[in-house]
PQR file of N, CA, C, O and H, with PARSE charges and radii, in Angstrom:
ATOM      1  N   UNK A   1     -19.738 -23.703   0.210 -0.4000 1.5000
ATOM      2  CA  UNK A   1     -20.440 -23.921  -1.012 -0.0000 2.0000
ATOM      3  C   UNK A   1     -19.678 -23.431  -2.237  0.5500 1.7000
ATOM      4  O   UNK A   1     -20.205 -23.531  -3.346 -0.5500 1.4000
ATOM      5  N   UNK A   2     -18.496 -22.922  -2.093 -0.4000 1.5000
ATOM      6  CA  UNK A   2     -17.922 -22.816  -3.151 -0.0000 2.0000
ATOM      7  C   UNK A   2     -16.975 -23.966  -4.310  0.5500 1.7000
ATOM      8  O   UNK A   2     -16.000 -24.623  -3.944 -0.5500 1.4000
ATOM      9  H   UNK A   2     -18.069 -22.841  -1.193  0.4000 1.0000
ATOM     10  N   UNK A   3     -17.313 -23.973  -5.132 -0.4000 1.5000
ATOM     11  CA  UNK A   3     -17.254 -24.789  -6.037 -0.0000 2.0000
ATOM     12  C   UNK A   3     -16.058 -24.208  -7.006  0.5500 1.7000
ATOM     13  O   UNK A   3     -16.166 -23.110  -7.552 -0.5500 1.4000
ATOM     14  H   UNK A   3     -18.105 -23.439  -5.429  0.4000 1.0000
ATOM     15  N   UNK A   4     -14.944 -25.027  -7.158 -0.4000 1.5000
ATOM     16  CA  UNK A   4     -13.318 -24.398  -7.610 -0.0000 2.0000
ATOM     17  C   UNK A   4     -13.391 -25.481  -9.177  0.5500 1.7000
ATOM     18  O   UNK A   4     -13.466 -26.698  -9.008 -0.5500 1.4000
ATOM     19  H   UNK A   4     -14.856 -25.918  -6.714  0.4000 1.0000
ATOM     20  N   UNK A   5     -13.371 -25.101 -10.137 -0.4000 1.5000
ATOM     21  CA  UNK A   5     -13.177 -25.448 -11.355 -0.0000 2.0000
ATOM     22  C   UNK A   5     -11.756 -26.482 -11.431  0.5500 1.7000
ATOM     23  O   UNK A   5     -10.813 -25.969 -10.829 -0.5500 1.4000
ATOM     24  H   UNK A   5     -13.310 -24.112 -10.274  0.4000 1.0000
ATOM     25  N   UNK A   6     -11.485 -27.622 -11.959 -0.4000 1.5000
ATOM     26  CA  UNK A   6     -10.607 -28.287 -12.317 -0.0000 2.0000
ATOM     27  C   UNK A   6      -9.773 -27.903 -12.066  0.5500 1.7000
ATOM     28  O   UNK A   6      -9.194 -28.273 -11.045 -0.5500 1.4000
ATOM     29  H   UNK A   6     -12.251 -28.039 -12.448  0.4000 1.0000
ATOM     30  N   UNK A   7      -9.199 -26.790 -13.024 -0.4000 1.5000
ATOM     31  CA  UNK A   7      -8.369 -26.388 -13.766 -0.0000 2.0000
ATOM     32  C   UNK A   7      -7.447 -25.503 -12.673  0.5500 1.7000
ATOM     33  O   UNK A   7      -6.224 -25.457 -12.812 -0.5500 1.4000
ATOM     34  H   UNK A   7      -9.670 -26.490 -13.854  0.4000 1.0000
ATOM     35  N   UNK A   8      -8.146 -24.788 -11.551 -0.4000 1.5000
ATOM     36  CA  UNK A   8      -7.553 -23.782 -10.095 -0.0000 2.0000
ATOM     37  C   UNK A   8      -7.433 -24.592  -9.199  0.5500 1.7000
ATOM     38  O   UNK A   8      -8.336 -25.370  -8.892 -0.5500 1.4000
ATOM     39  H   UNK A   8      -9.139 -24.826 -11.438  0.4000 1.0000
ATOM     40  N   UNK A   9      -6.006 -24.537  -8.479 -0.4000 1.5000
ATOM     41  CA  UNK A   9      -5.761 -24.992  -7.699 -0.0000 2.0000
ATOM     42  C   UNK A   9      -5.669 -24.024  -6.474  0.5500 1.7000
ATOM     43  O   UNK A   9      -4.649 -23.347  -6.599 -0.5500 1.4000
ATOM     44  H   UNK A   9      -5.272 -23.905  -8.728  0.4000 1.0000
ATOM     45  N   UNK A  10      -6.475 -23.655  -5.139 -0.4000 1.5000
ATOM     46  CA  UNK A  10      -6.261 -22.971  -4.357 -0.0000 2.0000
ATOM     47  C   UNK A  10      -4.997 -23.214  -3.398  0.5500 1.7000
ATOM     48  O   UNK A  10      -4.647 -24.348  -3.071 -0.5500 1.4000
ATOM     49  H   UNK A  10      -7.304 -24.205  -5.037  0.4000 1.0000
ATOM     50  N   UNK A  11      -4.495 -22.316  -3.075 -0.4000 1.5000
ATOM     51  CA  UNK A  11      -3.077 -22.240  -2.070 -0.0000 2.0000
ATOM     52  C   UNK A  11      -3.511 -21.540  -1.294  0.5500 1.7000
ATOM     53  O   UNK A  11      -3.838 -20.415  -1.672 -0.5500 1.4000
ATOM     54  H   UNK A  11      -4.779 -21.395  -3.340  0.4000 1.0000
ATOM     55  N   UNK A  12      -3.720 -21.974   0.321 -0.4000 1.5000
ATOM     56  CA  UNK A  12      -3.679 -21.423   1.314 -0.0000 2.0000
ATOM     57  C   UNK A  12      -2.983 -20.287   1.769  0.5500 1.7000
ATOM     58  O   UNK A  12      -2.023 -20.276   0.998 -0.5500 1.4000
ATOM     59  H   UNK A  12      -3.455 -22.888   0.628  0.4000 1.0000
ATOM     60  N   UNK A  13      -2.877 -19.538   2.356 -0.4000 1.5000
ATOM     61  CA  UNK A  13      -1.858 -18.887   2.911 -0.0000 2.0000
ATOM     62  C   UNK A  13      -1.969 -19.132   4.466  0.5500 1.7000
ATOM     63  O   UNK A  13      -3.013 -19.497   5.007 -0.5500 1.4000
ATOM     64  H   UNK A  13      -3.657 -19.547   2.982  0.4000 1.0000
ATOM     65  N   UNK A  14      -0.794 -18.894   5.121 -0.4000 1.5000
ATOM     66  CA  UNK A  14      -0.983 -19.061   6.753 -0.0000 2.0000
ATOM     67  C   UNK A  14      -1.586 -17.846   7.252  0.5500 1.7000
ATOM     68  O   UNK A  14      -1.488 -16.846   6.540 -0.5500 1.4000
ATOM     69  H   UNK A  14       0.054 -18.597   4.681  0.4000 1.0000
ATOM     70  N   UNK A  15      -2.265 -17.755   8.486 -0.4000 1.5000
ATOM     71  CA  UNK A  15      -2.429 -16.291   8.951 -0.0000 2.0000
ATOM     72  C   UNK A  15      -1.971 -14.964   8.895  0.5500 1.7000
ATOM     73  O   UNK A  15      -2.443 -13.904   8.486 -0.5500 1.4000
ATOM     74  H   UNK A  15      -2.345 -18.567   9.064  0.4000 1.0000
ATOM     75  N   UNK A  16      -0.805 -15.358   9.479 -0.4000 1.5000
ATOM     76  CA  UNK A  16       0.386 -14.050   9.101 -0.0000 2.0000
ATOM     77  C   UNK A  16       1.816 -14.206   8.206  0.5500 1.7000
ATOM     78  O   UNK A  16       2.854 -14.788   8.521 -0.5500 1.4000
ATOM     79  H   UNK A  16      -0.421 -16.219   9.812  0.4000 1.0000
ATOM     80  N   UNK A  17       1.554 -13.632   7.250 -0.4000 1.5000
ATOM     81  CA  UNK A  17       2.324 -14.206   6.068 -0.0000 2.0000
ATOM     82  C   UNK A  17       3.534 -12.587   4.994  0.5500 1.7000
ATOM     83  O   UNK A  17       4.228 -12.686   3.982 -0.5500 1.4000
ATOM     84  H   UNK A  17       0.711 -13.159   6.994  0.4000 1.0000
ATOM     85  N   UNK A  18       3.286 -11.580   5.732 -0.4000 1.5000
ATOM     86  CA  UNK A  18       3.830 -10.179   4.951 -0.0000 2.0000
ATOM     87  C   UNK A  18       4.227 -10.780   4.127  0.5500 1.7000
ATOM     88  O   UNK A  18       3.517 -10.855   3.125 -0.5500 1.4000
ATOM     89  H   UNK A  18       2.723 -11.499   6.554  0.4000 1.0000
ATOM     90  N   UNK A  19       5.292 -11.363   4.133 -0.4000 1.5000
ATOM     91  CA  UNK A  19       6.531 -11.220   2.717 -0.0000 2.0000
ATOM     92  C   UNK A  19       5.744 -11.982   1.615  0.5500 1.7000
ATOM     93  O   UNK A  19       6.286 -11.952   0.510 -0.5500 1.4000
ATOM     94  H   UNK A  19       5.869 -11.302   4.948  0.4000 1.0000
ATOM     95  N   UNK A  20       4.174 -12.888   1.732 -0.4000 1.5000
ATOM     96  CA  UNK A  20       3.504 -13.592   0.852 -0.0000 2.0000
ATOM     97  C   UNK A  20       2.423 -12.617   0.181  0.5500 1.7000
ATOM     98  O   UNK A  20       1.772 -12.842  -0.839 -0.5500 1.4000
ATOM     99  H   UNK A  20       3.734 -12.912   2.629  0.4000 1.0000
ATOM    100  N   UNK A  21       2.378 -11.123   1.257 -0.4000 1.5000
ATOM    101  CA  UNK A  21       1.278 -10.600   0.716 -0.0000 2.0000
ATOM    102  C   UNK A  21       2.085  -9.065   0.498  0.5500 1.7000
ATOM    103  O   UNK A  21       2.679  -8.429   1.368 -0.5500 1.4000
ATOM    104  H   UNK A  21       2.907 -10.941   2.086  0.4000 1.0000
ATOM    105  N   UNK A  22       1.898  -8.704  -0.941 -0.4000 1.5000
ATOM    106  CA  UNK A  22       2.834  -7.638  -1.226 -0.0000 2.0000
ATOM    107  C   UNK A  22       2.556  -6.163  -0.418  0.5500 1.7000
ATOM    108  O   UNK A  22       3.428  -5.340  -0.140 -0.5500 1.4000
ATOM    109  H   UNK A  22       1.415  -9.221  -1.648  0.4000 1.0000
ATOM    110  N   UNK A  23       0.912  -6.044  -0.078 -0.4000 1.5000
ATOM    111  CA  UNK A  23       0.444  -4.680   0.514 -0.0000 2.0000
ATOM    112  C   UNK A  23       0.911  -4.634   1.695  0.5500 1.7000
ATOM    113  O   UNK A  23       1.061  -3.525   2.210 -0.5500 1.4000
ATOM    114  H   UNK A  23       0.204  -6.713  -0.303  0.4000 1.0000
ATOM    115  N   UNK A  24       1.248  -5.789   2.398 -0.4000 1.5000
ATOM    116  CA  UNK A  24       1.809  -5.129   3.889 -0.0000 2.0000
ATOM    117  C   UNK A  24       2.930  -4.594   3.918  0.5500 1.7000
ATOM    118  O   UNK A  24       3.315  -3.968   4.905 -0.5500 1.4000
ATOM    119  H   UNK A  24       1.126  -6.689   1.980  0.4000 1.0000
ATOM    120  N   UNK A  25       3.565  -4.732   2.960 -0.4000 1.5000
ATOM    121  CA  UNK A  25       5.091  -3.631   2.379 -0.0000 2.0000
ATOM    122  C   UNK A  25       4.647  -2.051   2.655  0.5500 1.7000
ATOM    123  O   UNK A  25       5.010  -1.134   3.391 -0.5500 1.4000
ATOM    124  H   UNK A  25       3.252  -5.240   2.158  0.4000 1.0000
ATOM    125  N   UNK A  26       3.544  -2.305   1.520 -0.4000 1.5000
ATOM    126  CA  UNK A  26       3.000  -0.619   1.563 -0.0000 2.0000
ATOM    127  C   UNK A  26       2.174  -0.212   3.070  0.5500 1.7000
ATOM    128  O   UNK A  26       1.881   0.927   3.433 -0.5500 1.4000
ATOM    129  H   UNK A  26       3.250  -3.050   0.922  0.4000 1.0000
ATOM    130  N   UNK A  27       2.024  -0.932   3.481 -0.4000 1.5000
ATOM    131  CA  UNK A  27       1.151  -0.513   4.921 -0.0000 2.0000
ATOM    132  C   UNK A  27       2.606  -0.037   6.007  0.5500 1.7000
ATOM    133  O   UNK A  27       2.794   0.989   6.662 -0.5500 1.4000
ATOM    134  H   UNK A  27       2.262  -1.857   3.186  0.4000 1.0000
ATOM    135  N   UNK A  28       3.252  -0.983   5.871 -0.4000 1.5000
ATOM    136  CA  UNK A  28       4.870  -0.650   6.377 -0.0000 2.0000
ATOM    137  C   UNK A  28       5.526   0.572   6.168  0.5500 1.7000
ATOM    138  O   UNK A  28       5.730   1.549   6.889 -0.5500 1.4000
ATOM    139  H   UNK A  28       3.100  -1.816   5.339  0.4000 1.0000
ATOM    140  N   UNK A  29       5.853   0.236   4.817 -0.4000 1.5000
ATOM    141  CA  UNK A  29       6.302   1.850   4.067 -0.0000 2.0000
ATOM    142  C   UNK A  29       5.712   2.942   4.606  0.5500 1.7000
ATOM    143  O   UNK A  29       6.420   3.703   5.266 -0.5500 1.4000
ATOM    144  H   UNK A  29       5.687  -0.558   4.232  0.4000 1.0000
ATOM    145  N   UNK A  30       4.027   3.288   4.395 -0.4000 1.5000
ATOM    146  CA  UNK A  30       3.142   4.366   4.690 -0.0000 2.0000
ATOM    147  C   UNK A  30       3.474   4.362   6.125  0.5500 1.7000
ATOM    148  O   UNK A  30       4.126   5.392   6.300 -0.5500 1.4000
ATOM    149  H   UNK A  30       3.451   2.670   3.859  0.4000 1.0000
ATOM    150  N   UNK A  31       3.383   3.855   7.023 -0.4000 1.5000
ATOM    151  CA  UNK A  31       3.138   3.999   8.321 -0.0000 2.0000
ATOM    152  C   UNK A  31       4.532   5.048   8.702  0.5500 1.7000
ATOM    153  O   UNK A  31       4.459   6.149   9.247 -0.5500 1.4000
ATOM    154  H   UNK A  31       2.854   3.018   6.882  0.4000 1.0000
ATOM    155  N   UNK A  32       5.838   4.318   8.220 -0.4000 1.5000
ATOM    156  CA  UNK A  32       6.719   4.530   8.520 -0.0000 2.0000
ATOM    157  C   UNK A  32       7.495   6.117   7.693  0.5500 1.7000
ATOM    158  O   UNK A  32       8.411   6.917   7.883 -0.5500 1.4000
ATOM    159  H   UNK A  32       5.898   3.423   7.777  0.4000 1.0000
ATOM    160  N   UNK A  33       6.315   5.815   6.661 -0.4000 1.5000
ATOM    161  CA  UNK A  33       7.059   7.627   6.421 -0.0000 2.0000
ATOM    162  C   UNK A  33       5.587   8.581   6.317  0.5500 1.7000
ATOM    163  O   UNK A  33       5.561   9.591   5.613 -0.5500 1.4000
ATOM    164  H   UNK A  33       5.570   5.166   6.507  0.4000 1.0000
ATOM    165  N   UNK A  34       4.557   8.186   6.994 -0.4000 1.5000
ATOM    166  CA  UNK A  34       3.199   9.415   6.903 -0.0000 2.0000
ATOM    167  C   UNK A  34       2.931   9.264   8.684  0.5500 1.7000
ATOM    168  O   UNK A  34       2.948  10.337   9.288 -0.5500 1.4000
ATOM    169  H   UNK A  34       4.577   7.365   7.566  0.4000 1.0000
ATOM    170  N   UNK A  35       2.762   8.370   9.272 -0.4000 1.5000
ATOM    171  CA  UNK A  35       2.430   8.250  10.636 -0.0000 2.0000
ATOM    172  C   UNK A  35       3.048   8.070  11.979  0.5500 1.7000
ATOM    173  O   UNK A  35       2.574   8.076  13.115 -0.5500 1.4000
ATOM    174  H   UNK A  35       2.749   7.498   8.781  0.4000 1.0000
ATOM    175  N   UNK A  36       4.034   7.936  11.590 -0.4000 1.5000
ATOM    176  CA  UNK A  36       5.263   7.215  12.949 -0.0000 2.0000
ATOM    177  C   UNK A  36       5.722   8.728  13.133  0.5500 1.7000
ATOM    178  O   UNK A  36       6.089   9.495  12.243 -0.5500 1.4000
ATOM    179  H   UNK A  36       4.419   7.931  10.667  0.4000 1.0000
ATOM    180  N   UNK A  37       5.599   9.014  14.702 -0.4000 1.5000
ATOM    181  CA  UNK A  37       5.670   9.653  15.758 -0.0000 2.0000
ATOM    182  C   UNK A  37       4.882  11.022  15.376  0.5500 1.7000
ATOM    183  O   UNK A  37       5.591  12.028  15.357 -0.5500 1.4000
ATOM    184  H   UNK A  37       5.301   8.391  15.425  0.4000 1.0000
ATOM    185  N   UNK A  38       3.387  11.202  15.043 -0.4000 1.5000
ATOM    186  CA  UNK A  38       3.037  12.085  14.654 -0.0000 2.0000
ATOM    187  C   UNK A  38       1.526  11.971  14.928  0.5500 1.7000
ATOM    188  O   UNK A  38       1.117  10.989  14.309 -0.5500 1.4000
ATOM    189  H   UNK A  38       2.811  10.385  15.058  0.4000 1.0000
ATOM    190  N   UNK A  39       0.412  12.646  15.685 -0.4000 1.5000
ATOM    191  CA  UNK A  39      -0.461  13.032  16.407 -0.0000 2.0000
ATOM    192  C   UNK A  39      -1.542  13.591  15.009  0.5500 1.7000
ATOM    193  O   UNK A  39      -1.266  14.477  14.201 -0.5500 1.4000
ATOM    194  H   UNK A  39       0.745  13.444  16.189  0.4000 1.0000
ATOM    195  N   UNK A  40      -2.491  12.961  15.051 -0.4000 1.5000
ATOM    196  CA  UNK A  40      -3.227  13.325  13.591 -0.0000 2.0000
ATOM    197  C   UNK A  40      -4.890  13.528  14.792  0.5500 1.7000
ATOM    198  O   UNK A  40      -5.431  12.675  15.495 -0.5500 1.4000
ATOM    199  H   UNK A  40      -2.716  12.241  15.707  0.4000 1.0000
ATOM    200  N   UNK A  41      -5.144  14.554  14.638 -0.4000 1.5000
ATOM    201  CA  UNK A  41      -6.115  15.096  15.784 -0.0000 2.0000
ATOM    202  C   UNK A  41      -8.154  14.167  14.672  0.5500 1.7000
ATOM    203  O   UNK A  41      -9.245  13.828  15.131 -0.5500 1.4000
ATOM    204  H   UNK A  41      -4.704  15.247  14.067  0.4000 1.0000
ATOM    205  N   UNK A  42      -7.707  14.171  13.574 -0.4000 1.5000
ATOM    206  CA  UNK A  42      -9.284  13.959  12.614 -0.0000 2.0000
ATOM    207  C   UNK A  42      -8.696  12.807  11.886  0.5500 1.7000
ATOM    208  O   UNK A  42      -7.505  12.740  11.579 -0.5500 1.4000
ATOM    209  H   UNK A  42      -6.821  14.447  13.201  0.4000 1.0000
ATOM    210  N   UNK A  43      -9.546  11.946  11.638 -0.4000 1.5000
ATOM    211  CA  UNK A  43      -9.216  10.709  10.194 -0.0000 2.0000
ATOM    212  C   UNK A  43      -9.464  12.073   9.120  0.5500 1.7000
ATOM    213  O   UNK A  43      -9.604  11.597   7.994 -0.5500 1.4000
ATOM    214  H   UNK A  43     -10.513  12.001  11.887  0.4000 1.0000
ATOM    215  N   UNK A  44      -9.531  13.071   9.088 -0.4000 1.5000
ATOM    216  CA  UNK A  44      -9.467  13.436   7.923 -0.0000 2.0000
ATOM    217  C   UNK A  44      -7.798  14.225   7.512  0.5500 1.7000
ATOM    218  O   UNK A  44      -7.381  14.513   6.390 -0.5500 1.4000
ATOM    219  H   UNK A  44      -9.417  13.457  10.003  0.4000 1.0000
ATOM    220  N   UNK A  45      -6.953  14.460   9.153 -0.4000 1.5000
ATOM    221  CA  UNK A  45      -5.384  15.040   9.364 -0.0000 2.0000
ATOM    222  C   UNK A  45      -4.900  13.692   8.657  0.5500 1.7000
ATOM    223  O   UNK A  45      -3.799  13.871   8.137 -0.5500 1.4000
ATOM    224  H   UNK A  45      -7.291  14.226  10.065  0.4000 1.0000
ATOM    225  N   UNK A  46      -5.355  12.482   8.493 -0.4000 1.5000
ATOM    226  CA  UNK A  46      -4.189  11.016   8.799 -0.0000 2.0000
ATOM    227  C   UNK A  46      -4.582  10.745   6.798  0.5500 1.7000
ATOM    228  O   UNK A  46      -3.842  10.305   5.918 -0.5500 1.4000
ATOM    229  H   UNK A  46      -6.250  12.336   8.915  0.4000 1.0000
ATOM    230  N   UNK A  47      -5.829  11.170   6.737 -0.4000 1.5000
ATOM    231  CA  UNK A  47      -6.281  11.003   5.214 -0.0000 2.0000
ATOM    232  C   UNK A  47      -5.391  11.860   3.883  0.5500 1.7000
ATOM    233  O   UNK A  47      -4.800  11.424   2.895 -0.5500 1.4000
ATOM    234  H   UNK A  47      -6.431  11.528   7.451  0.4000 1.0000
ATOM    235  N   UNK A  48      -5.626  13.278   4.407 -0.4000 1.5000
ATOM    236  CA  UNK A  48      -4.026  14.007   4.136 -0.0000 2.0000
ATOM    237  C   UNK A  48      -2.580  14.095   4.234  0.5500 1.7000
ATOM    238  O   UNK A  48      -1.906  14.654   3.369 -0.5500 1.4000
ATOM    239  H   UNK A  48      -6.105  13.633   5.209  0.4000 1.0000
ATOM    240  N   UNK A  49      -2.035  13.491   5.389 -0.4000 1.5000
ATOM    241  CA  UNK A  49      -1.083  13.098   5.214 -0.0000 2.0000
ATOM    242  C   UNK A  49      -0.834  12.189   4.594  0.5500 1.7000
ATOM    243  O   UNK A  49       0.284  12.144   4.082 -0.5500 1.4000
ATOM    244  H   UNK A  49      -2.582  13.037   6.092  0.4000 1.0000
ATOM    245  N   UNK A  50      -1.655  11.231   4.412 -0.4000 1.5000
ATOM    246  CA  UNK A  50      -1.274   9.986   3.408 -0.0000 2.0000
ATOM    247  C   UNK A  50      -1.391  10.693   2.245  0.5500 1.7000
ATOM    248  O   UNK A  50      -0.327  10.665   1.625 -0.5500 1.4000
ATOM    249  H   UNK A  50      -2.564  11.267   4.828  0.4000 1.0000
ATOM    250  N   UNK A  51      -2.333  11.376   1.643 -0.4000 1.5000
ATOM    251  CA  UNK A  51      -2.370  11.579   0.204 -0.0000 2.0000
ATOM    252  C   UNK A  51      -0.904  12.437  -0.035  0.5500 1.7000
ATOM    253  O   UNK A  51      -0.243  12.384  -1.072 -0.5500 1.4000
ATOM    254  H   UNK A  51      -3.197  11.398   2.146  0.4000 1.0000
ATOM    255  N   UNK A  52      -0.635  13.066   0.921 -0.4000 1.5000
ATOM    256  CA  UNK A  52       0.563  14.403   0.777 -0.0000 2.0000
ATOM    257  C   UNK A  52       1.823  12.943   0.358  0.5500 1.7000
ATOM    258  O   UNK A  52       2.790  13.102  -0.387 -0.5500 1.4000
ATOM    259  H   UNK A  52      -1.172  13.109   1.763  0.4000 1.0000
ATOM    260  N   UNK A  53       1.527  11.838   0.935 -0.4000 1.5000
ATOM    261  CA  UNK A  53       3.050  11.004   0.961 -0.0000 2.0000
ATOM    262  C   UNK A  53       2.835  10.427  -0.303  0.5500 1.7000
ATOM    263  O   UNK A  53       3.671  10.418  -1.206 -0.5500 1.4000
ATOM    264  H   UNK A  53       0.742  11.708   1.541  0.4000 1.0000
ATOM    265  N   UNK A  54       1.347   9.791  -0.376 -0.4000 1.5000
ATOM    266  CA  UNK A  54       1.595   9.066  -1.686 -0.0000 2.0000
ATOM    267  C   UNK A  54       1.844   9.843  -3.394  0.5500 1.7000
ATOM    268  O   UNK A  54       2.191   9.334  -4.460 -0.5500 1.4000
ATOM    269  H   UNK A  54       0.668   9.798   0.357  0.4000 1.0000
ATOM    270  N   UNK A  55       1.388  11.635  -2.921 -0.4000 1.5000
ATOM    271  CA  UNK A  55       1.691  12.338  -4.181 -0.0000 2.0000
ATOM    272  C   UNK A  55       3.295  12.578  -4.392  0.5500 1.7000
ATOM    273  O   UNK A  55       3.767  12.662  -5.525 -0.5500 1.4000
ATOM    274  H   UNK A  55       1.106  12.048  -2.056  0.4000 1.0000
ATOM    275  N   UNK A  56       3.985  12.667  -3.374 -0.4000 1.5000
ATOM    276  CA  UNK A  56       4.767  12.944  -3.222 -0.0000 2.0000
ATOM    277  C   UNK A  56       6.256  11.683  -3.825  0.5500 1.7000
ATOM    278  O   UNK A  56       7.265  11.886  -4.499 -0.5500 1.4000
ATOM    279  H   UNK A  56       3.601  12.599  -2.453  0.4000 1.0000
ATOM    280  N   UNK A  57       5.652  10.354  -3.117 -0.4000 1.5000
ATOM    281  CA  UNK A  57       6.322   9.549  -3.561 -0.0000 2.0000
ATOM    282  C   UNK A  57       6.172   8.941  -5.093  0.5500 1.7000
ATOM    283  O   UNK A  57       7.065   8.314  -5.663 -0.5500 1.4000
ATOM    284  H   UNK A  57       4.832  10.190  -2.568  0.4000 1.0000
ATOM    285  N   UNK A  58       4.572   9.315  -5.780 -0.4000 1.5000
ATOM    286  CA  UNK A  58       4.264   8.976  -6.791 -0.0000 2.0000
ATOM    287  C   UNK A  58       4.990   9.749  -8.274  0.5500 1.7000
ATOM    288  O   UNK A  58       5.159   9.284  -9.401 -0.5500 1.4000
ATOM    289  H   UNK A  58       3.847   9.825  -5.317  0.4000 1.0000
ATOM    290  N   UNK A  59       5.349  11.280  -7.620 -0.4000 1.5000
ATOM    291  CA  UNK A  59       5.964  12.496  -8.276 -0.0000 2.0000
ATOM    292  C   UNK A  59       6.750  12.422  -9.568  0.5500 1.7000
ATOM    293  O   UNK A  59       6.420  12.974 -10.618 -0.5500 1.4000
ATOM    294  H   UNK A  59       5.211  11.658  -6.704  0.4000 1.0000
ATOM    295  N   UNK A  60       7.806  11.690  -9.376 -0.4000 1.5000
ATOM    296  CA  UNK A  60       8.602  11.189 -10.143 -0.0000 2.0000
ATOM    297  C   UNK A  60       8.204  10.442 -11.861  0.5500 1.7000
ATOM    298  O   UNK A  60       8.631  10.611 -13.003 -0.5500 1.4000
ATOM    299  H   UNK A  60       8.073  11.241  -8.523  0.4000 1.0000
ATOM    300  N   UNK A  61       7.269   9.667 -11.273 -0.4000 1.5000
ATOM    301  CA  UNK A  61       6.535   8.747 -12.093 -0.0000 2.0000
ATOM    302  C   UNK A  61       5.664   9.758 -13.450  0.5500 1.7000
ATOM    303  O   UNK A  61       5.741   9.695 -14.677 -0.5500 1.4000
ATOM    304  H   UNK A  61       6.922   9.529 -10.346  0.4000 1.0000
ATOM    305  N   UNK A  62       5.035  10.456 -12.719 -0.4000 1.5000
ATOM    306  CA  UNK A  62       4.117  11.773 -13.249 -0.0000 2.0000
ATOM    307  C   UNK A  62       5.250  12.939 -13.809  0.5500 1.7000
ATOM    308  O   UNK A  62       5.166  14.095 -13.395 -0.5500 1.4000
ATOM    309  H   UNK A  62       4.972  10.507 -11.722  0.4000 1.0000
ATOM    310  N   UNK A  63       6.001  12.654 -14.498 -0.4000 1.5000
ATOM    311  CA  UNK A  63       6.955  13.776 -14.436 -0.0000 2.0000
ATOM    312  C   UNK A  63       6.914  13.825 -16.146  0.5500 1.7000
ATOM    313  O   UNK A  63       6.707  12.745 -16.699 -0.5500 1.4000
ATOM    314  H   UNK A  63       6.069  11.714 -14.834  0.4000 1.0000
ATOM    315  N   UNK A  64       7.121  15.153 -17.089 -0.4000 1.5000
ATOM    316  CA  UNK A  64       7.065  14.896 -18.641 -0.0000 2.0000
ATOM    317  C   UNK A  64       8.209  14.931 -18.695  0.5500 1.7000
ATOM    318  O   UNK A  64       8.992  15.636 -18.059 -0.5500 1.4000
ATOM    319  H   UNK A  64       7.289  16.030 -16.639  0.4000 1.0000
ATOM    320  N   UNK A  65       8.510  13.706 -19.929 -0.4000 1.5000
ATOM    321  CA  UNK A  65       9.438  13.151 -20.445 -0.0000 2.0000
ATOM    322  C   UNK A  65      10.716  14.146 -21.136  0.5500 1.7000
ATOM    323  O   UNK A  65      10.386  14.594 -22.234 -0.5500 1.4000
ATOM    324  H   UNK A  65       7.874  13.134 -20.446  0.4000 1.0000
ATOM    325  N   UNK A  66      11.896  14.496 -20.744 -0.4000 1.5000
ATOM    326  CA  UNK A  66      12.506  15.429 -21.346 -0.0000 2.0000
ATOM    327  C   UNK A  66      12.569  14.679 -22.746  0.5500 1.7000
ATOM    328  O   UNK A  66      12.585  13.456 -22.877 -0.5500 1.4000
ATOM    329  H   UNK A  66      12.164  14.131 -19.852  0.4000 1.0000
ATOM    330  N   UNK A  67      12.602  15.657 -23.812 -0.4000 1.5000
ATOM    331  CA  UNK A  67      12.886  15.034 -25.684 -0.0000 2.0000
ATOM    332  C   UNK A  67      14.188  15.221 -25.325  0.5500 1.7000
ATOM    333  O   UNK A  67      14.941  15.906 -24.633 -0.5500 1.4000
ATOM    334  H   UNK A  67      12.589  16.651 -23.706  0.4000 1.0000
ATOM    335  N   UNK A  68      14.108  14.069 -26.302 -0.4000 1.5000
ATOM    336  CA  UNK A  68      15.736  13.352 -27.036 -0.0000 2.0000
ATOM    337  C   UNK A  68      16.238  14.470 -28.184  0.5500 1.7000
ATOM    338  O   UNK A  68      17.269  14.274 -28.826 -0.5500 1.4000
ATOM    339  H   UNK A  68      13.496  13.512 -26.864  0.4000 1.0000
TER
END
């Protein structure tokens, strides 16, 4: 029942498509530097390690600007 306006043209994607969908990069990335070969006993051990990776990798970004 959905009804697509003139003007949008929908594009399919195939089932399995990574390199079409940019987050499975980051699901890749994360896995491969917060979870790969490492025993997380609570979803709340696997919830922290992710936040520990993504502060960590985000760091840089968050950093004050040295003056000119």
């Amino acid at each position: 029942g959905l009804r697509v306006p003139k003007n949008i043209e929908l594009i399919y994607l195939p089932p399995y498509s990574p390199e079409l969908n940019p987050v499975e990069r980051l699901w890749q990335w994360l896995k491969r530097h917060t979870l790969r070969n490492r025993y997380c006993r609570t979803l709340k051990d696997i919830e922290d390690a992710v936040q520990k990776c993504l502060e960590k990798a985000a760091a840089p970004f968050f950093e004050k600007p040295v003056p000119l």
